[in-house]
N, C-alpha and C positions, 0 to 999 in steps of 0.2 A: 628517436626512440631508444637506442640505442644509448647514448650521454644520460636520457630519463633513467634510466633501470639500472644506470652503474650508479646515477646520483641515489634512487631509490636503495637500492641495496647495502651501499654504504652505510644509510639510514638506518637501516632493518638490522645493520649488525653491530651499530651503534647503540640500539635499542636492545639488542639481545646482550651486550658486553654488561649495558645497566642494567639492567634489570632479568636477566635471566630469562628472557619471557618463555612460555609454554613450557617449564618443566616441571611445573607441578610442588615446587618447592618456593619458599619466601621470594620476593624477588626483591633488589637491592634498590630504591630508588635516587640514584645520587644529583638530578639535575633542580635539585633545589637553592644551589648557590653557599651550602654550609661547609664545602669540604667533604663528604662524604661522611659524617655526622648523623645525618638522620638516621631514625632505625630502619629494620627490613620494613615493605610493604608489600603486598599482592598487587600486581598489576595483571588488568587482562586486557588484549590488545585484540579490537573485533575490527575486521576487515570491512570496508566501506570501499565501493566504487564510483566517488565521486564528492565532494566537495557540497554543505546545505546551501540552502540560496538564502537564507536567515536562518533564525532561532526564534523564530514569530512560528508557533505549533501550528497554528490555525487557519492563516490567512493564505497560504496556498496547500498545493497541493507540492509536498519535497520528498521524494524516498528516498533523498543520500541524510536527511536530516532526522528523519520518522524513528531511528532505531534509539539516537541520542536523545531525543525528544523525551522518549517512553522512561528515562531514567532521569530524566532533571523535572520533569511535571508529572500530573497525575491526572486522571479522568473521576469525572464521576463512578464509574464502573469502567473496567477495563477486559478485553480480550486477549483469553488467553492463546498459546501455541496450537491448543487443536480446536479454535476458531466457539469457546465458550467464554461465555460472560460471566467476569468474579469481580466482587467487589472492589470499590479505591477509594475515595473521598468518601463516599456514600457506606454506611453500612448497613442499611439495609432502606427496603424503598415500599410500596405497596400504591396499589391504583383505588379509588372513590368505586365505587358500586356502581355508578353511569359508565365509569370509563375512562370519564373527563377530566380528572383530577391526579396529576401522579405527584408522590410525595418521597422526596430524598430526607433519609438522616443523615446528617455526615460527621461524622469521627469528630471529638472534642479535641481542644490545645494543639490542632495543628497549626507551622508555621511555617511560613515562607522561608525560602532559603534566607532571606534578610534580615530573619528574627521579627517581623511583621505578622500578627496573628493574619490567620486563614478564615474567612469568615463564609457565611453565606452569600453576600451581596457580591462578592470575587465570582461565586457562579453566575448570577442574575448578571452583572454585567457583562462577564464573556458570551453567553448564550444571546445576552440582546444585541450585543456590537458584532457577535456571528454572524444575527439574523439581519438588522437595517444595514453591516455591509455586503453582505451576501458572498461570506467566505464560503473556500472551497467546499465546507460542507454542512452551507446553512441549508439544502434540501434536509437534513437529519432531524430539526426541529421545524420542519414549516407548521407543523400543526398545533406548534407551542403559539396561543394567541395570547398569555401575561407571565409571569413568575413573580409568583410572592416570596417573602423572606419572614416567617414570624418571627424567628429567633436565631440568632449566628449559626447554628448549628441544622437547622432544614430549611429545606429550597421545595417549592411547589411550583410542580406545571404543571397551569390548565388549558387544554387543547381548545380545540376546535370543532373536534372530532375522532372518537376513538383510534389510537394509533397504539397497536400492540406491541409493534418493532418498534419504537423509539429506543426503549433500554437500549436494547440491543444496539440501535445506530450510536448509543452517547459513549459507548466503548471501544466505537472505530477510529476511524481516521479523522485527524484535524478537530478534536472534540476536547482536547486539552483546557484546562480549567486556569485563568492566565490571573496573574496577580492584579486588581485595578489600579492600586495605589500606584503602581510603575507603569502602566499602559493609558491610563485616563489623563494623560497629561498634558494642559492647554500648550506647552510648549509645545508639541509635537501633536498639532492639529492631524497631519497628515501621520495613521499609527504605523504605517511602512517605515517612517524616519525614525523611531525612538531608538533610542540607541542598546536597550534590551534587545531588540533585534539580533545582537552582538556580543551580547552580556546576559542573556537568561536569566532566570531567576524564579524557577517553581517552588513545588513542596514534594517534590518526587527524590528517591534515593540516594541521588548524586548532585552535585553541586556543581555547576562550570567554573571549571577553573582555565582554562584559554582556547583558541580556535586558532589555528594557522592555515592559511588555503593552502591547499595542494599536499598538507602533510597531516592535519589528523584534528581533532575536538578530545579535551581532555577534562575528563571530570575526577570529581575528589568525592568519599562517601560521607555522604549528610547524617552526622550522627543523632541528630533529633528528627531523623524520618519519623512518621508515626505510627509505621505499622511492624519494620523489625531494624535492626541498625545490621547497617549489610555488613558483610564480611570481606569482601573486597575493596581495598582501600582507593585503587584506582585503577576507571577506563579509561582507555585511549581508542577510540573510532577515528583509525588508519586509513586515509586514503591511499589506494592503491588501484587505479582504473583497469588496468588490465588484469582478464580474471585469472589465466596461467599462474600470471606474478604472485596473486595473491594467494592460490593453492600450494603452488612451491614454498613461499614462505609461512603459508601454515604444516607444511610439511617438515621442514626446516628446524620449527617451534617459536619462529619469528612472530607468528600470529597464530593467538588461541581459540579465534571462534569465528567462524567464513560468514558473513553477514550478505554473499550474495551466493550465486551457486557454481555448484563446482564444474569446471571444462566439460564436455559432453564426453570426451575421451577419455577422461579420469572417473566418471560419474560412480565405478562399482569396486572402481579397484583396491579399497579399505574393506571391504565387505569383508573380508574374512582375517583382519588385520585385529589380534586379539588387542591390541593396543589401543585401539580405539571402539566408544560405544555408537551405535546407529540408528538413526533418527527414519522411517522412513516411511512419507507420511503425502496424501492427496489433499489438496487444499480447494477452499471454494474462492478458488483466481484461473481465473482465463486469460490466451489471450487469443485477442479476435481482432479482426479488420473492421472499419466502420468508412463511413463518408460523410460528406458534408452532403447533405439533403436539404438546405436550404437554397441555395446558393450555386451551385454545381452540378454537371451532367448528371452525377447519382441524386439529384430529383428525382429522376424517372425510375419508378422499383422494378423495371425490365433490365436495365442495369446493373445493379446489384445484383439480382437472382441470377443472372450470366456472372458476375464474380464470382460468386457464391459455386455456381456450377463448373466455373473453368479452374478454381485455385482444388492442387491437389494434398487436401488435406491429411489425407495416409500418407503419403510421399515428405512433406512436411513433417509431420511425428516422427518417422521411420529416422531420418535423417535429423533431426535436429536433438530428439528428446533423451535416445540413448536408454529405452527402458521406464524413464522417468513419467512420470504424472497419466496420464491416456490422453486416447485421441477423444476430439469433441464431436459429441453423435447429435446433442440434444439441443435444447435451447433456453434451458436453467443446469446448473450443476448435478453432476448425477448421485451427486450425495446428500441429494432431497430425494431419490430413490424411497419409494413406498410412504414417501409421505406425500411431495408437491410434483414428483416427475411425472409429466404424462409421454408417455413413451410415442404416442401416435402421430407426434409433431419432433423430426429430424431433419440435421442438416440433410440437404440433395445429394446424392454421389454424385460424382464429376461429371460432364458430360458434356465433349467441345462443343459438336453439333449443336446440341439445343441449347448450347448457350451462345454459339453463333445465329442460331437462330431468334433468340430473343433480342438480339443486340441490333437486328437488321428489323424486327418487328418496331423497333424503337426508332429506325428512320435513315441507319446508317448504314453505307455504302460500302466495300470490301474496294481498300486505292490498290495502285499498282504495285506498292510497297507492301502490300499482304496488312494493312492493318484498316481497321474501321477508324479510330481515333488515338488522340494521345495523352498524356493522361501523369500526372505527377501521385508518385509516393512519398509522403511529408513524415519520416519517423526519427526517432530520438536512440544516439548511442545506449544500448541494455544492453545487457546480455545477450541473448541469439537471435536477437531484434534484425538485426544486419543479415545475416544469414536466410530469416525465414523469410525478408523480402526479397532477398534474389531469388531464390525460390516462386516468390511470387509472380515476381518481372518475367521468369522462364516461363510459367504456367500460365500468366496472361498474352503472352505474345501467341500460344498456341490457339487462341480464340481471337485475335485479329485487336490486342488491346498494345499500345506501345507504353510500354510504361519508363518511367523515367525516375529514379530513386533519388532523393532529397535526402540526407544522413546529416542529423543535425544533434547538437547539444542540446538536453533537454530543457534549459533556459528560453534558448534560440525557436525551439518547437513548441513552448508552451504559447510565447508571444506569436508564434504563427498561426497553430493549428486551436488554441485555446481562446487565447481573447480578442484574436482578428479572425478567425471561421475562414481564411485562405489558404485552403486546403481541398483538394479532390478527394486524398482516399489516406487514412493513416492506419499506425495500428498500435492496439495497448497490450496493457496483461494490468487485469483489474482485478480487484477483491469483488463479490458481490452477496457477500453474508454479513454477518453469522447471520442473519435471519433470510428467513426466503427473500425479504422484499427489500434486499438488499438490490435486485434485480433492477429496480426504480433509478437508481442512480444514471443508469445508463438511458434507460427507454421512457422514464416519463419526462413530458414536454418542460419541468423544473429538475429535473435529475443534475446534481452539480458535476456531474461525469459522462453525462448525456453531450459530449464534443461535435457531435455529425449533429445536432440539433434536429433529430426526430421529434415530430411530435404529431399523436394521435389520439383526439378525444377520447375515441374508444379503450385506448391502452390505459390513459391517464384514471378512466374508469374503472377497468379491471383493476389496475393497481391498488386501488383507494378501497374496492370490495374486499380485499385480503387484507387491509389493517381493519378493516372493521369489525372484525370477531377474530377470538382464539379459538374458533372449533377448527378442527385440522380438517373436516370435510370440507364446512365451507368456505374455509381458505383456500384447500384443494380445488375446489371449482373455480374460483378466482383466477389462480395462477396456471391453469388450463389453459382460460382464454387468452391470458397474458400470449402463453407458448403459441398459441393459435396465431394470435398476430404480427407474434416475430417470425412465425413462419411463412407468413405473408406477406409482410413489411420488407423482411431482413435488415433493417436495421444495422444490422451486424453477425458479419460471420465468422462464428466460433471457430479454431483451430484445433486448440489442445486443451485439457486440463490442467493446470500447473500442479506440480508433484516433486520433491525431490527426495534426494539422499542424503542427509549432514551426517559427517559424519564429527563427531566430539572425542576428545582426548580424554580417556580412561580415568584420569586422574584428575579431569575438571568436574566439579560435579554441583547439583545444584543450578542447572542453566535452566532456563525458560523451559526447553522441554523435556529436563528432569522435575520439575517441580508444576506443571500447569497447572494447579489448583490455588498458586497463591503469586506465580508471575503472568507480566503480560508476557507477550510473544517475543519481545525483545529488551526483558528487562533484569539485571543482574542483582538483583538485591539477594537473593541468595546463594549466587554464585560460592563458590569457595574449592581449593584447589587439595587432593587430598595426602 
């Protein structure tokens, strides 16, 4: 670790010699090969905790990739910093009179980073090879049953069945609108192999200009974008895993903008730093514990509801959160407050006893070793990921559970706990907006973030009642039931809210959540330093 952080930091001050980063003034770019020649440029250098697993938007699920992604492609509509839908490809859209018919305009003379016009049929093809391969988030469109193309410029989808959150889902995750002309390619039958994978190639702000594992993805800005020609000439998304390192050296001014969150020890201490402006904001992302319920002891929902009652979830917050986001009480985000929260249905407070007690209702014996059974935790290096499972392991041994912690890369845990289901008990932190029934991704029986492989007809019903109308009542009685049966089910138990604190350099301005009306959540096209 140690030879990592002096090779890192030699890096960081290599980077700071060229280009000046973080002060707010031109910065010099000279590693172009001319001599130092070139003119000045803007560079802005956003912190990444980890390395993408491609530059295929779609086809998994990647958070070291998601931020670069959102500046080299574009969505139909895209989501902003404080979790609302604004325009991207589409400029404006509107639903048929049944329901059944949604209709995208989208922007004229757009073009691919390769000088290839941008057409409609670039939609209709990613949306279909979304859906027949069943990328990470072909649940967003299951209710698209055709797409038409009248003319390059609009795309029509006709459902199935009213689906009022679609918009909304075509602006989240993995919803990127991908080139065909370089993805369709008989050579690379298999679309994991193309070699775009590695080479990108959208119609979004920036242009890939290289990738190094272990050091960074560097884009250049696309001057024929088509919605504004950005003003930062170039990103660099710095991998830097450890999150101290990468607070220090945004400290430093070695890195301009934290792309993951700051040490729980550092979390306030800019607060009153006039040098810096402050972001500080609750998000609709949790994270929570789930299980494999098909497959594994947490079959039995006696199980679960003893997790559920033995993990001490104030103790957890207290300890990990440092002020940030809240603790989780409900069982949708509570910033559907007064519109979809039904307050009547919360998590359990703790309680070893009765959750000893449910664990012996279920069949099992208290050994000599003080535990009923033993039991693997299957989770992926994050952020306080590590932390809030020891926690766990302390609070489940007190109810007679031995747990045993699995700490893996999130590659390593995807191929586990994702697409082999060998797994007992893990744990995420998910989005589940903007829209209410963003909720579905986890708990209905097709939910593509649905990993514990819950599934309950009745849930799958509720869910499908709330895309069927936009009246916020009867959506509200929908998503009641929903809460009714995760409170029955547990499926999954909620911990925290996600929440934090960014804090941004006085003199950057123009970031994602200076401008929410016209960026996505991490996207820099009107960055500019002042």
């Amino acid at each position: 670790m140690k030879k990592w952080t002096k090779w890192m930091a030699a890096l960081l001050m290599a980077c700071l010699a060229m280009t000046g980063c973080g002060t707010g003034t031109p910065k010099e770019d000279n590693n172009s090969g001319t001599g130092g020649n070139t003119p000045p440029q803007d560079v802005l250098i956003y912190a990444v905790n980890g390395d993408p697993q491609s530059f295929n938007p779609d086809m998994k699920s990647d958070d070291n990739a998601y931020a670069a992604n959102q500046n080299i492609y574009s969505r139909l509509v895209k989501m902003n910093a404080n979790d609302q839908i604004i325009p991207d490809l589409a400029e404006s859209w509107e639903y048929s009179e049944d329901g059944l018919t949604l209709t995208f305009h989208l922007h004229e003379g757009v073009k691919w980073h390769d000088g290839e016009p941008f057409t409609s049929e670039d939609v209709k093809w990613t949306l279909e090879t979304m859906k027949e391969q069943k990328w990470t988030k072909s649940d967003s469109i299951a209710s698209v049953e055709s797409i038409e193309c009248p003319d390059d410029n609009t795309v029509v989808l006709n459902l199935t069945q009213r689906d009022v959150a679609i918009v909304a889902k075509l602006g989240w995750y993995a919803t990127f609108i991908m080139p065909e002309h370089i993805w369709n390619d008989p050579a690379y039958p298999d679309i994991a192999t193309n070699p775009a994978a590695w080479n990108p190639v959208g119609t979004g702000p920036y242009k890939f200009e290289k990738y190094e594992a272990g050091v960074g993805t560097t884009l250049v800005k696309n001057e024929d974008y088509f919605d504004a020609e950005p003003i930062i000439e170039k990103l660099i998304f710095q991998v830097i895993p450890d999150q101290s390192t990468a607070y220090q050296s945004f400290l430093n001014g070695e890195v301009d903008y934290m792309g993951m969150s700051i040490p729980v020890a550092n979390k306030h201490e800019l607060d009153n730093d006039p040098n810096y402006k402050h972001f500080h904001y609750l998000s609709i992302n949790r994270t929570y514990i789930t299980f494999n319920m098909e497959t594994s002891i947490f079959k039995d929902v006696r199980l679960r509801q003893a997790v559920a009652m033995g993990v001490d979830r104030q103790g957890i917050y207290d300890r990990v959160a440092n002020g940030t986001g809240a603790l989780a009480e409900y069982f949708i985000s509570p910033l559907w407050e007064g519109k979809y929260l039904d307050k009547q249905y919360t998590m359990p407070a703790r309680d070893v006893e009765a959750a000893k007690k449910l664990i012996e209702e279920a069949g099992y014996t208290l050994r000599d070793d003080g535990f009923y059974f033993d039991m693997t935790m299957d989770i992926f290096e994050s952020g306080n990921f590590k932390d809030i499972a020891q926690i766990v392991k302390e609070n489940l041994k007190e109810i007679g559970i031995n747990v045993t912690l699995n700490i893996m890369e999130m590659a390593a845990w995807q191929d586990k706990v994702i697409t082999n289901s060998n797994f007992d008990m893990t744990m995420l932190a998910g989005y589940q907006g903007p829209d209410v029934s963003g909720v579905a991704g986890r708990v209905a029986s097709n939910g593509g973030t649905n990993v514990g492989l819950y599934n309950n007809p009745e849930m799958d019903a509720a869910l499908q009642a709330g895309l069927d109308t936009d009246d916020v009542a009867e959506r509200a009685k929908a998503y009641s039931e929903v809460q009714r049966l995760m409170s029955e089910d547990m499926p999954m138990i909620f911990l925290f809210e996600n929440g934090d604190c960014l804090p941004v350099s006085a003199n950057l301005d123009g970031t994602p959540r200076d401008v929410p009306e016209k960026a996505a959540a991490s996207e820099f096209t009107y960055a500019n330093y002042k």
